[in-house]
N, CA, C, O and CB atoms as a CASP TS submission, in Angstrom:
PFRMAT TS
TARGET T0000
AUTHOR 0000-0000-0000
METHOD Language model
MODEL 1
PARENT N/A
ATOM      1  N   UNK     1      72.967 144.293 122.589  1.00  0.00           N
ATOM      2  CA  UNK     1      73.443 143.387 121.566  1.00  0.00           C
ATOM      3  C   UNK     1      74.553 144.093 120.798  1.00  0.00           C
ATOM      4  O   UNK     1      74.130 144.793 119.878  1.00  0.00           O
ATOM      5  CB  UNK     1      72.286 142.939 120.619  1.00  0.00           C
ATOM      6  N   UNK     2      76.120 144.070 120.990  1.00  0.00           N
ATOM      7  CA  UNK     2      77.097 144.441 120.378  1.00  0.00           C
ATOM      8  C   UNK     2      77.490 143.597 119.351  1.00  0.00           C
ATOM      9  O   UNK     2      77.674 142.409 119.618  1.00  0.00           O
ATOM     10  CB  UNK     2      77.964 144.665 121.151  1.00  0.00           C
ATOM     11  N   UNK     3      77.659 144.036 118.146  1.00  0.00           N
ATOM     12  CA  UNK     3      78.459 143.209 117.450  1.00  0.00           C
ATOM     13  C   UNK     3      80.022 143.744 117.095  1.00  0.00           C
ATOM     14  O   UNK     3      80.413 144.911 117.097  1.00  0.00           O
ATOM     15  CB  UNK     3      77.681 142.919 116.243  1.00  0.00           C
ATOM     16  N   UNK     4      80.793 142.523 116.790  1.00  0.00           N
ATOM     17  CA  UNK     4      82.384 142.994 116.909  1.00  0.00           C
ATOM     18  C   UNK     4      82.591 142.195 115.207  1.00  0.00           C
ATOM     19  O   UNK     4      81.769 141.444 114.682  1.00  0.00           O
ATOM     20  CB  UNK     4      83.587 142.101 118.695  1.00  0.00           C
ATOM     21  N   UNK     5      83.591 142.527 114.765  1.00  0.00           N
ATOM     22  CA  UNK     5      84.302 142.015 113.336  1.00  0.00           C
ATOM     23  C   UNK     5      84.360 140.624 113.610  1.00  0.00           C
ATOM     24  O   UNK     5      84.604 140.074 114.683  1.00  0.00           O
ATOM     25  CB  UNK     5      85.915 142.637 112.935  1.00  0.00           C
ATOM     26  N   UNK     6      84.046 140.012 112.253  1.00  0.00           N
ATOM     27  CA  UNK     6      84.118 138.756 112.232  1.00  0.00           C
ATOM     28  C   UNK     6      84.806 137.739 110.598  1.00  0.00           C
ATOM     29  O   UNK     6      84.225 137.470 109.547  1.00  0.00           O
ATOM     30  CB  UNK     6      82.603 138.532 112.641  1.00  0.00           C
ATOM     31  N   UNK     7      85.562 137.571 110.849  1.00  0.00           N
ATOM     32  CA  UNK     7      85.919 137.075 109.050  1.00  0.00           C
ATOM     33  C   UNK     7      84.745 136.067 108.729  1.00  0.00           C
ATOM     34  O   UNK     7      84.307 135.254 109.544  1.00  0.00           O
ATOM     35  CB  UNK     7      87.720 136.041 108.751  1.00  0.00           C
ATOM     36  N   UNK     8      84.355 136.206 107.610  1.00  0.00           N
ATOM     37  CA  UNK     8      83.853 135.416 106.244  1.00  0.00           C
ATOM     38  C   UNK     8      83.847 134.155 106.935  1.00  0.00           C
ATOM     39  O   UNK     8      82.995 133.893 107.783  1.00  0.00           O
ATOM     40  CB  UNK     8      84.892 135.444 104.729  1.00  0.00           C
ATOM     41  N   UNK     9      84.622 133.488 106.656  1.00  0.00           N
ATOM     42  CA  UNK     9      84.330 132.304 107.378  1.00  0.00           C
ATOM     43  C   UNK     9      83.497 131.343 108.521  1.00  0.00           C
ATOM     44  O   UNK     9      82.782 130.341 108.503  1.00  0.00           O
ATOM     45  CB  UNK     9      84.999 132.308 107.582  1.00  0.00           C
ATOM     46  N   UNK    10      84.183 132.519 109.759  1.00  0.00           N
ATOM     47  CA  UNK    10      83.266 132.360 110.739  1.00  0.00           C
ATOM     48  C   UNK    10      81.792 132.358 110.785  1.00  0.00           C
ATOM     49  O   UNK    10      80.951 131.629 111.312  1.00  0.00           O
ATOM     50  CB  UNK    10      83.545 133.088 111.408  1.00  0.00           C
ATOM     51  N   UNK    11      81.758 133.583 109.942  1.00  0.00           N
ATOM     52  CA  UNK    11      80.285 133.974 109.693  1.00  0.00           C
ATOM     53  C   UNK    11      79.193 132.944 108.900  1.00  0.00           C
ATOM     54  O   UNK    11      78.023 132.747 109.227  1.00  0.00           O
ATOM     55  CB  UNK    11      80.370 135.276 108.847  1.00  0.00           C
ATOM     56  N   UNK    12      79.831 132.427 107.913  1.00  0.00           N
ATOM     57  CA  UNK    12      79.321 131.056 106.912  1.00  0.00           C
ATOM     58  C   UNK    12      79.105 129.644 108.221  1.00  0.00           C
ATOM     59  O   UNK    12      78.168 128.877 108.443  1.00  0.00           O
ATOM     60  CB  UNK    12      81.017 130.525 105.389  1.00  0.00           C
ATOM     61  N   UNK    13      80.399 129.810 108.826  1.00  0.00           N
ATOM     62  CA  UNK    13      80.599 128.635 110.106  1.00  0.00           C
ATOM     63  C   UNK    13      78.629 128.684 111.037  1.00  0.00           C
ATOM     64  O   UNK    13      77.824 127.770 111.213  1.00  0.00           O
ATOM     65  CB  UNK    13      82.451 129.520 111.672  1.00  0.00           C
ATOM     66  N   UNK    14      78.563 130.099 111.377  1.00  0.00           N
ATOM     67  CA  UNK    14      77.856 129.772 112.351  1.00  0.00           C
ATOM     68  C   UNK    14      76.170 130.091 111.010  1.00  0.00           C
ATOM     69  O   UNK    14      75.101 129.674 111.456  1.00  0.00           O
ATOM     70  CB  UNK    14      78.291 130.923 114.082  1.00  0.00           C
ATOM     71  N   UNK    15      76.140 130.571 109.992  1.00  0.00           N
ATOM     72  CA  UNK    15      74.503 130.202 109.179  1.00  0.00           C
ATOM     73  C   UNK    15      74.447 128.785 109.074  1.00  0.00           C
ATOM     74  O   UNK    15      73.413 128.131 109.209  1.00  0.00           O
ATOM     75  CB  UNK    15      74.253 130.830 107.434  1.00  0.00           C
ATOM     76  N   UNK    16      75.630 128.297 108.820  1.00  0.00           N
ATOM     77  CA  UNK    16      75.433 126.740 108.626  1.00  0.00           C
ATOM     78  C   UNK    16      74.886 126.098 110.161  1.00  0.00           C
ATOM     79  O   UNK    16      73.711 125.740 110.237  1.00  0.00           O
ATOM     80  CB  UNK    16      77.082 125.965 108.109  1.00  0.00           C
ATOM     81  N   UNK    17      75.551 126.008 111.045  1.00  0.00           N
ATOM     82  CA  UNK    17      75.050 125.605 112.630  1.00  0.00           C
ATOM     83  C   UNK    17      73.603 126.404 112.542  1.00  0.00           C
ATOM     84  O   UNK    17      72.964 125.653 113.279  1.00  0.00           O
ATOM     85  CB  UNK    17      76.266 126.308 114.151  1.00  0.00           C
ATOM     86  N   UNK    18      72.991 127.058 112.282  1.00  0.00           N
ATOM     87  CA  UNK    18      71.870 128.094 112.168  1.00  0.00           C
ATOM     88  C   UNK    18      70.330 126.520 111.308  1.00  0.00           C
ATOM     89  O   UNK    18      69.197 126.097 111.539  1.00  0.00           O
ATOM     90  CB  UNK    18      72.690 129.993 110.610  1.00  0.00           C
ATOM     91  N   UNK    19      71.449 126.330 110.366  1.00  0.00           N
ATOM     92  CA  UNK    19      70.560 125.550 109.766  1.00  0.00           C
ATOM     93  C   UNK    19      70.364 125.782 108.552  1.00  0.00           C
ATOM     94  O   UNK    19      69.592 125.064 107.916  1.00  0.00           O
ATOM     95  CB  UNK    19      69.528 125.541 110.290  1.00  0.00           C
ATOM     96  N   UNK    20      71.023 126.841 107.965  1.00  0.00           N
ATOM     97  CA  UNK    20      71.374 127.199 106.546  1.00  0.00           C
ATOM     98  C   UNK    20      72.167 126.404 105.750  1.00  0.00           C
ATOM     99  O   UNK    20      73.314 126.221 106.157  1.00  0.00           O
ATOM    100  CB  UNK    20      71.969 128.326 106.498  1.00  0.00           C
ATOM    101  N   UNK    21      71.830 125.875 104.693  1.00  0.00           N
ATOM    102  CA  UNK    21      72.513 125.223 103.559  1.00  0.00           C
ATOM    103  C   UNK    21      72.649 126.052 102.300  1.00  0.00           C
ATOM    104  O   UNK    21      71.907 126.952 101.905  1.00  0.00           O
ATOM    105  CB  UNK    21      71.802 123.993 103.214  1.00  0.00           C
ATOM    106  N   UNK    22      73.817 125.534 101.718  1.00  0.00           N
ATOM    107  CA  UNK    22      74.101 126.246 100.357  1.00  0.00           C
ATOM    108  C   UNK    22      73.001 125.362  99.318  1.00  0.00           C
ATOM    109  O   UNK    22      73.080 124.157  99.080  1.00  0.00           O
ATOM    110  CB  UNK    22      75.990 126.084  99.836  1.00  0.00           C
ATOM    111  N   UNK    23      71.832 126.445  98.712  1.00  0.00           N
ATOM    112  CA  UNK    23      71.302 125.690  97.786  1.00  0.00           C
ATOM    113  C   UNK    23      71.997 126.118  96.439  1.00  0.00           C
ATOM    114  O   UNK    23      71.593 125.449  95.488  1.00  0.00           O
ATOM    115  CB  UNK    23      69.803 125.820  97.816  1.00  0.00           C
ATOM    116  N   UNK    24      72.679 126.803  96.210  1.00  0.00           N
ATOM    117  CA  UNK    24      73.501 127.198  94.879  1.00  0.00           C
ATOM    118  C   UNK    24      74.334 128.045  95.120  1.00  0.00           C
ATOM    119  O   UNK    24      74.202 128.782  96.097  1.00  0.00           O
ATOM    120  CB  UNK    24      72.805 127.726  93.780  1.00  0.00           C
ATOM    121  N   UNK    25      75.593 128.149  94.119  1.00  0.00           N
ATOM    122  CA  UNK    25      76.779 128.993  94.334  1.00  0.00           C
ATOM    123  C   UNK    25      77.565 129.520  92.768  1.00  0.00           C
ATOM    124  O   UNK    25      77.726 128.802  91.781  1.00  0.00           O
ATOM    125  CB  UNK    25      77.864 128.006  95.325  1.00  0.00           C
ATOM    126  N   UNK    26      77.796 130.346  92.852  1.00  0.00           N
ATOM    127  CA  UNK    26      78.394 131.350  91.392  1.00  0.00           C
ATOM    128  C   UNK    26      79.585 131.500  91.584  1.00  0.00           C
ATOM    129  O   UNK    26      79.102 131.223  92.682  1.00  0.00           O
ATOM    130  CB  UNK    26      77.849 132.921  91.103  1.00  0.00           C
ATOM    131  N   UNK    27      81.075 131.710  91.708  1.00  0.00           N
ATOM    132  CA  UNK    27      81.707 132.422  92.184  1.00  0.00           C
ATOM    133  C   UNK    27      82.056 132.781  93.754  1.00  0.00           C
ATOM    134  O   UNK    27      82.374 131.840  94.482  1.00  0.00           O
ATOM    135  CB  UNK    27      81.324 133.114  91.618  1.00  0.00           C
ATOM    136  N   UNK    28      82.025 133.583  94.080  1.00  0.00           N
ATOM    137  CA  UNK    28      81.745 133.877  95.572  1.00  0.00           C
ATOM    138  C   UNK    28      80.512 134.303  96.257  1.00  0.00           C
ATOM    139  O   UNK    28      80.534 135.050  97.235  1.00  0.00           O
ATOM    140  CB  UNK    28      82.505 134.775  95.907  1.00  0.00           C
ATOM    141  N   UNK    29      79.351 133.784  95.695  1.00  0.00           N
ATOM    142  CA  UNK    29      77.718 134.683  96.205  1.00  0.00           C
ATOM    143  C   UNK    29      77.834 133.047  95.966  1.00  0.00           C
ATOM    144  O   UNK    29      78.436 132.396  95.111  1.00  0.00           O
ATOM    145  CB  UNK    29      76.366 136.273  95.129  1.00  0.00           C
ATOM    146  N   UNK    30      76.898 132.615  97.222  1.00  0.00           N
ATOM    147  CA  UNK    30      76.702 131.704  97.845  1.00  0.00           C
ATOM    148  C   UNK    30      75.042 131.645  97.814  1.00  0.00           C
ATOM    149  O   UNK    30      74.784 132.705  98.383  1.00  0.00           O
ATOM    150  CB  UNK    30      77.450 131.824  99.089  1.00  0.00           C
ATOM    151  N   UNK    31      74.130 131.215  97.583  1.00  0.00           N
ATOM    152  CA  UNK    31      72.711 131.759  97.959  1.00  0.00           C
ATOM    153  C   UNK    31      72.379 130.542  99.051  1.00  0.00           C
ATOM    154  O   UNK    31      72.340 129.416  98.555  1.00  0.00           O
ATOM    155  CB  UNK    31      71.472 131.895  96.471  1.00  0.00           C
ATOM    156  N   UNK    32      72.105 130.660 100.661  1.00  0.00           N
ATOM    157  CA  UNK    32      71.908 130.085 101.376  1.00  0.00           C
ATOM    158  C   UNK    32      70.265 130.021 101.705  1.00  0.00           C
ATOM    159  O   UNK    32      69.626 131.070 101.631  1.00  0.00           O
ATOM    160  CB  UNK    32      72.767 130.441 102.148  1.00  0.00           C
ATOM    161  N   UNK    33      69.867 129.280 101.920  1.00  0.00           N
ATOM    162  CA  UNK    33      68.485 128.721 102.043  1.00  0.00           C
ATOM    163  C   UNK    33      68.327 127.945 103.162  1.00  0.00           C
ATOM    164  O   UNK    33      68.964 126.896 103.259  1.00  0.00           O
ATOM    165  CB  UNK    33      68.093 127.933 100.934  1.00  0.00           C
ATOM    166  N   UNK    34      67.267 128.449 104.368  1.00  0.00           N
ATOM    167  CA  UNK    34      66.456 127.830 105.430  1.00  0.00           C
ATOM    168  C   UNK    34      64.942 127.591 104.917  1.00  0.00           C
ATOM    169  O   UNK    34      64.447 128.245 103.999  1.00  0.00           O
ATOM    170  CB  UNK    34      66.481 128.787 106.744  1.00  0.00           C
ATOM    171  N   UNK    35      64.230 126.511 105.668  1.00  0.00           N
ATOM    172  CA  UNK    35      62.491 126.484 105.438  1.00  0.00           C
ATOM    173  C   UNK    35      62.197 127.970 106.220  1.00  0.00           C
ATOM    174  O   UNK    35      63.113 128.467 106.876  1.00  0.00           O
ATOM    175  CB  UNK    35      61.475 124.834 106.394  1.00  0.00           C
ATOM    176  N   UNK    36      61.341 128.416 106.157  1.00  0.00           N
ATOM    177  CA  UNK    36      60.616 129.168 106.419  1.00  0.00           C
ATOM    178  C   UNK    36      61.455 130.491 106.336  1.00  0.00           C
ATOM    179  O   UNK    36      60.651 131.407 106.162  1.00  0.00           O
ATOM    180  CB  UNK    36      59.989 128.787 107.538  1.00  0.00           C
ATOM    181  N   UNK    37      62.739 130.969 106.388  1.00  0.00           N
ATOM    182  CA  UNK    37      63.230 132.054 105.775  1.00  0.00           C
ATOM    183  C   UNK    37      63.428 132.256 104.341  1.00  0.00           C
ATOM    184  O   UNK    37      63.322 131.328 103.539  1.00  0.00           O
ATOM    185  CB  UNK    37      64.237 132.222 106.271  1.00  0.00           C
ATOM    186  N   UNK    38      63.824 133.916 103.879  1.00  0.00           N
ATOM    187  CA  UNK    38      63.969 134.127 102.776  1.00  0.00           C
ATOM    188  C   UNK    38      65.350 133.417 102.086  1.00  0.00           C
ATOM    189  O   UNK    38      66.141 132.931 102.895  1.00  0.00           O
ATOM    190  CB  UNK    38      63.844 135.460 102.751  1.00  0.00           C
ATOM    191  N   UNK    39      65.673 133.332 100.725  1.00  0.00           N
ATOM    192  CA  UNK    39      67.054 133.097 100.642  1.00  0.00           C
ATOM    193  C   UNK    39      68.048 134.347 100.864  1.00  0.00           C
ATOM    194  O   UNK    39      67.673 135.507 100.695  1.00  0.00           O
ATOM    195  CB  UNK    39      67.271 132.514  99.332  1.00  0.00           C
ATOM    196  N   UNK    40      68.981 134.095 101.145  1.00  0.00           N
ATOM    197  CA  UNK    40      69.948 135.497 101.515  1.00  0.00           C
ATOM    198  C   UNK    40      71.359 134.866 100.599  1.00  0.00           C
ATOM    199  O   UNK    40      71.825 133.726 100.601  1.00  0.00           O
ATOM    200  CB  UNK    40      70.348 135.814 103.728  1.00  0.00           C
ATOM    201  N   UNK    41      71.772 136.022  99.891  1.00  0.00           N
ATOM    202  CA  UNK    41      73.033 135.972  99.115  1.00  0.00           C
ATOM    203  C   UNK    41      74.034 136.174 100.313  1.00  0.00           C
ATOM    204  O   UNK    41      73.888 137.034 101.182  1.00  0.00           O
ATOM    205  CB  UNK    41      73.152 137.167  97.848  1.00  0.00           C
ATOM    206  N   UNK    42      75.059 135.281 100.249  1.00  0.00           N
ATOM    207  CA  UNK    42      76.561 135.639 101.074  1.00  0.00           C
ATOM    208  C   UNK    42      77.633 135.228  99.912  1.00  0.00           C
ATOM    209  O   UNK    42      78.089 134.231  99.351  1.00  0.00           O
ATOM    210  CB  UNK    42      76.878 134.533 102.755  1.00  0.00           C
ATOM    211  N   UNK    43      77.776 137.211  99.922  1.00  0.00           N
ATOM    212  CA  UNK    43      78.988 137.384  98.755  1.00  0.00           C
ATOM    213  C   UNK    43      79.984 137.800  99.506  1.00  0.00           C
ATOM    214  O   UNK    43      79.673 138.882 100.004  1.00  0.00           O
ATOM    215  CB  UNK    43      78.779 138.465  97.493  1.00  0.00           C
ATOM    216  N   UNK    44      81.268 137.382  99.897  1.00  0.00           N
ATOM    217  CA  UNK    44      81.984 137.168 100.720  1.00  0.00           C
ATOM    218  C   UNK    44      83.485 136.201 100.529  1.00  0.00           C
ATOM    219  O   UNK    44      83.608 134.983 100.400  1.00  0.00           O
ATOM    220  CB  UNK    44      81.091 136.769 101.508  1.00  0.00           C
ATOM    221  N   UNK    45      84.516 137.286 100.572  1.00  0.00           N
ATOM    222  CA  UNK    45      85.758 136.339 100.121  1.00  0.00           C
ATOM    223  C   UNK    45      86.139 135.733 101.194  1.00  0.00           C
ATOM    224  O   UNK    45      85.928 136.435 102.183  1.00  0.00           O
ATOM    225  CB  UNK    45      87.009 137.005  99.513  1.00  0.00           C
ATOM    226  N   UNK    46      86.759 134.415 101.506  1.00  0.00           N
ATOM    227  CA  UNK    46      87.335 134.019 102.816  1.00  0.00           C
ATOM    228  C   UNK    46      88.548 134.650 103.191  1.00  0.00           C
ATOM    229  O   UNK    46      89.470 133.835 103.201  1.00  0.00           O
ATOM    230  CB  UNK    46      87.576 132.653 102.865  1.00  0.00           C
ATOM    231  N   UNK    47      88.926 135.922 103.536  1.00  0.00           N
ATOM    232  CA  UNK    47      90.007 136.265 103.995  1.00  0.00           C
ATOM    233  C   UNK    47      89.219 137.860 104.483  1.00  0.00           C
ATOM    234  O   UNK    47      89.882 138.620 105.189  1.00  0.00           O
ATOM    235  CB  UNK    47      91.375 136.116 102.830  1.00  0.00           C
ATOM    236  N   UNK    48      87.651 138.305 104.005  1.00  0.00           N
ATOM    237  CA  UNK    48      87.428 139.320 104.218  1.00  0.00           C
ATOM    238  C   UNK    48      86.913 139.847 105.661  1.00  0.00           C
ATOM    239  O   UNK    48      86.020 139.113 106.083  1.00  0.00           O
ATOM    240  CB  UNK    48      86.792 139.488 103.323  1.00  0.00           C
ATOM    241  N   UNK    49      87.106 140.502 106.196  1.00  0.00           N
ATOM    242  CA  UNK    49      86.645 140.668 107.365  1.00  0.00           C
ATOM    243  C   UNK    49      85.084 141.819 107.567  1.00  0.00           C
ATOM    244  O   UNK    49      84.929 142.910 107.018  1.00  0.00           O
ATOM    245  CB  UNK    49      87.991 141.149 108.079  1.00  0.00           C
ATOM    246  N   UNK    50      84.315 141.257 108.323  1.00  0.00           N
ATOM    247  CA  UNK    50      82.901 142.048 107.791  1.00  0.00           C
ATOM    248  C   UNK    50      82.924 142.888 109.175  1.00  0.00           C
ATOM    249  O   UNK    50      83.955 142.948 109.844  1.00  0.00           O
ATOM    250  CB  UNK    50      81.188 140.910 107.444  1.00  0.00           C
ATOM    251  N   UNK    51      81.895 143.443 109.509  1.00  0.00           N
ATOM    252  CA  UNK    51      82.259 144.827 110.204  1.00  0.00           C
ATOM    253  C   UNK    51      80.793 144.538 110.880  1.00  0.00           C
ATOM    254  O   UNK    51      79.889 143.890 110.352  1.00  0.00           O
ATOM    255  CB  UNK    51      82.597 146.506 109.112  1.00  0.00           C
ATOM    256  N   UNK    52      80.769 145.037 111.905  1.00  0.00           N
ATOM    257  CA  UNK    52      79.495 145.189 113.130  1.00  0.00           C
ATOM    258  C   UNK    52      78.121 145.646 112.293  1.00  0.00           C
ATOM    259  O   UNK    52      77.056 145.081 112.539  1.00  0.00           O
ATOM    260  CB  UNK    52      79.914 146.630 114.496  1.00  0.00           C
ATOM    261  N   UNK    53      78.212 146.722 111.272  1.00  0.00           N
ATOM    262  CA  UNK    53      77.061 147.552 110.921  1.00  0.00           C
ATOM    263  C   UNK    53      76.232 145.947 109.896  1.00  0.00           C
ATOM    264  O   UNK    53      75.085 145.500 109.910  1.00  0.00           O
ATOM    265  CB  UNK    53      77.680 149.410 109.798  1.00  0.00           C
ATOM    266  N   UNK    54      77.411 145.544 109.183  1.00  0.00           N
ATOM    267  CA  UNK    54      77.452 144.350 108.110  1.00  0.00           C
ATOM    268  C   UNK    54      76.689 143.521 108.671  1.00  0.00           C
ATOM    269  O   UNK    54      75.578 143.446 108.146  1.00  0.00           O
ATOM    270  CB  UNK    54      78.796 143.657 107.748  1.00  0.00           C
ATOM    271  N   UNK    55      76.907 142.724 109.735  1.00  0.00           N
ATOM    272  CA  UNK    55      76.623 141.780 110.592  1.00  0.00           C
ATOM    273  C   UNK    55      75.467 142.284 110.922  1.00  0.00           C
ATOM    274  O   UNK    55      74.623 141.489 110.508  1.00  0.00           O
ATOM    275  CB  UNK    55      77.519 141.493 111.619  1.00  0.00           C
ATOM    276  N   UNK    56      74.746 143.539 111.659  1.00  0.00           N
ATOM    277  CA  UNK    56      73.377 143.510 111.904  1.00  0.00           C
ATOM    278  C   UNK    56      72.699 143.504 110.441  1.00  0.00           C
ATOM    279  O   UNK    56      72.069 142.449 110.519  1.00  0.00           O
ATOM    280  CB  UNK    56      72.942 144.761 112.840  1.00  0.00           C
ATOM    281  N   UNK    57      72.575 143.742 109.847  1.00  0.00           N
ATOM    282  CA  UNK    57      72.258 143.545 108.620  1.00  0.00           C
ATOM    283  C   UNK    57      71.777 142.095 108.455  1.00  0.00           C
ATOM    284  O   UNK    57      70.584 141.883 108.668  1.00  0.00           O
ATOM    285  CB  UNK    57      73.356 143.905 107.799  1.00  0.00           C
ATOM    286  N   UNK    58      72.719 140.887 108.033  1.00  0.00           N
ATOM    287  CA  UNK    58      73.137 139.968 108.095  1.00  0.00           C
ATOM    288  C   UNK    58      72.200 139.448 109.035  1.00  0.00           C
ATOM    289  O   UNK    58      71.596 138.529 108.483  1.00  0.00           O
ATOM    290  CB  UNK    58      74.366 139.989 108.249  1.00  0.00           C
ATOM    291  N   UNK    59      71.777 139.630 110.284  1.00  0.00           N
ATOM    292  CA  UNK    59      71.272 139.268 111.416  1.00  0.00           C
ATOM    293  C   UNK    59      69.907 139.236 110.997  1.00  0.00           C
ATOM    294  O   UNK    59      69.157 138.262 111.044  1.00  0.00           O
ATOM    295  CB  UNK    59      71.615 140.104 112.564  1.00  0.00           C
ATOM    296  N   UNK    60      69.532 140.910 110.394  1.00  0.00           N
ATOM    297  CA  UNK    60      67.931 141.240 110.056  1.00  0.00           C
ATOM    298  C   UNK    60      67.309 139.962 109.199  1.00  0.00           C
ATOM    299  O   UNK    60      66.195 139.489 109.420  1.00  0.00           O
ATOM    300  CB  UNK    60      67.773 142.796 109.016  1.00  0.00           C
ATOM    301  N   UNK    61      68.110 139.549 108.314  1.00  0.00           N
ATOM    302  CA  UNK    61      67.685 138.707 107.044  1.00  0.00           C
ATOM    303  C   UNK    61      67.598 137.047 107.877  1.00  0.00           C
ATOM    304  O   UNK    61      66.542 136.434 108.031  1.00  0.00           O
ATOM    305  CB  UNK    61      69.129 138.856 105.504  1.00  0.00           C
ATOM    306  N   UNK    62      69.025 136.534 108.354  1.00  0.00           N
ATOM    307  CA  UNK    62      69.038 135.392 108.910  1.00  0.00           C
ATOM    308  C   UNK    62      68.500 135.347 110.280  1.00  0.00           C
ATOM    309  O   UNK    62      67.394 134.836 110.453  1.00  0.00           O
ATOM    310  CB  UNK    62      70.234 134.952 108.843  1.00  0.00           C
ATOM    311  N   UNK    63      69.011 135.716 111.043  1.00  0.00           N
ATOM    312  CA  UNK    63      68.378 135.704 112.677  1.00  0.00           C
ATOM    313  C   UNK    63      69.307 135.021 112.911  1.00  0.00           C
ATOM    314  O   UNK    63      69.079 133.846 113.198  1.00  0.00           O
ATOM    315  CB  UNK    63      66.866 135.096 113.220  1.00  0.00           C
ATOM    316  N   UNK    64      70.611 135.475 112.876  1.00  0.00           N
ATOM    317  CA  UNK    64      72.148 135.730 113.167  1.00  0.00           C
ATOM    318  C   UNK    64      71.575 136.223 114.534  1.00  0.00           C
ATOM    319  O   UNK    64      70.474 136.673 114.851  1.00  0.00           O
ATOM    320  CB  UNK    64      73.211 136.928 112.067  1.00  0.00           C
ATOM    321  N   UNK    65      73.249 135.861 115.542  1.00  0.00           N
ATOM    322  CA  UNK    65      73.125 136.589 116.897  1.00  0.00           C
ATOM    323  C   UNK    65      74.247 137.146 117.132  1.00  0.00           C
ATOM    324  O   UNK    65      75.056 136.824 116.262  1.00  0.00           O
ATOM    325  CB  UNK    65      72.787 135.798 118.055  1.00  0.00           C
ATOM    326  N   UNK    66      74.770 137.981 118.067  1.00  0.00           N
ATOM    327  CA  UNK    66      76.053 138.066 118.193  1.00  0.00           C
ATOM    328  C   UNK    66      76.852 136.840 119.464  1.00  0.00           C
ATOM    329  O   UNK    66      78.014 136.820 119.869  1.00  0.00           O
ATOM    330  CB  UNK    66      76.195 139.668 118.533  1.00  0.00           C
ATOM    331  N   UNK    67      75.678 135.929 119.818  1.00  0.00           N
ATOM    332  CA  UNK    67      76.330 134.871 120.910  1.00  0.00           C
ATOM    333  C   UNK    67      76.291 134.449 119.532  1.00  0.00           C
ATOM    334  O   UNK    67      76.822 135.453 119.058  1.00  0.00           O
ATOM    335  CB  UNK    67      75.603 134.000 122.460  1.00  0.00           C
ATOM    336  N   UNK    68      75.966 133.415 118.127  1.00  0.00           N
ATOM    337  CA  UNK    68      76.087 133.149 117.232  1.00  0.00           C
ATOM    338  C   UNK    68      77.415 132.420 116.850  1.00  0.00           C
ATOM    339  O   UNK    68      77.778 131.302 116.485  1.00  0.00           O
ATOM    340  CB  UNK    68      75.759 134.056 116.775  1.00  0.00           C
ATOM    341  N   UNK    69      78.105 134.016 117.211  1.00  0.00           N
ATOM    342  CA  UNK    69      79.367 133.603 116.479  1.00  0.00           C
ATOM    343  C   UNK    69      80.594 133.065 117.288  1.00  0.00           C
ATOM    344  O   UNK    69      81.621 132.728 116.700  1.00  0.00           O
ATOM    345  CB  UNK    69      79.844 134.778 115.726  1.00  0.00           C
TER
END
């Protein structure tokens, strides 16, 4: 399972297809919410580009994939 860089965007693109909705938003921290997962903050500018280590991370909390994206 490799993961490669992915901008902000994309990344929001595929929690949403995931089944994640924005239940509230501040600024740029987004707090996304599934049933039966935890909520996970995505603080994240749209122009930023997140990095492989980021993304498994990201993965642990959501159950993100790298076919996902």
């Amino acid at each position: 399972m490799k993961w490669r860089t992915a901008k902000a965007p994309q990344v929001l693109r595929s929690l949403f297809k995931l089944g994640r909705f924005i239940k509230r938003q501040k600024g740029s921290h987004r707090i996304l919410t599934k049933s039966g997962w935890p909520d996970f903050t995505f603080a994240f500018h749209e122009q930023e580009e997140i990095g492989p280590r980021m993304l498994a991370r990201i993965s642990k909390c959501t159950g993100l994939m790298p076919d996902d994206l």
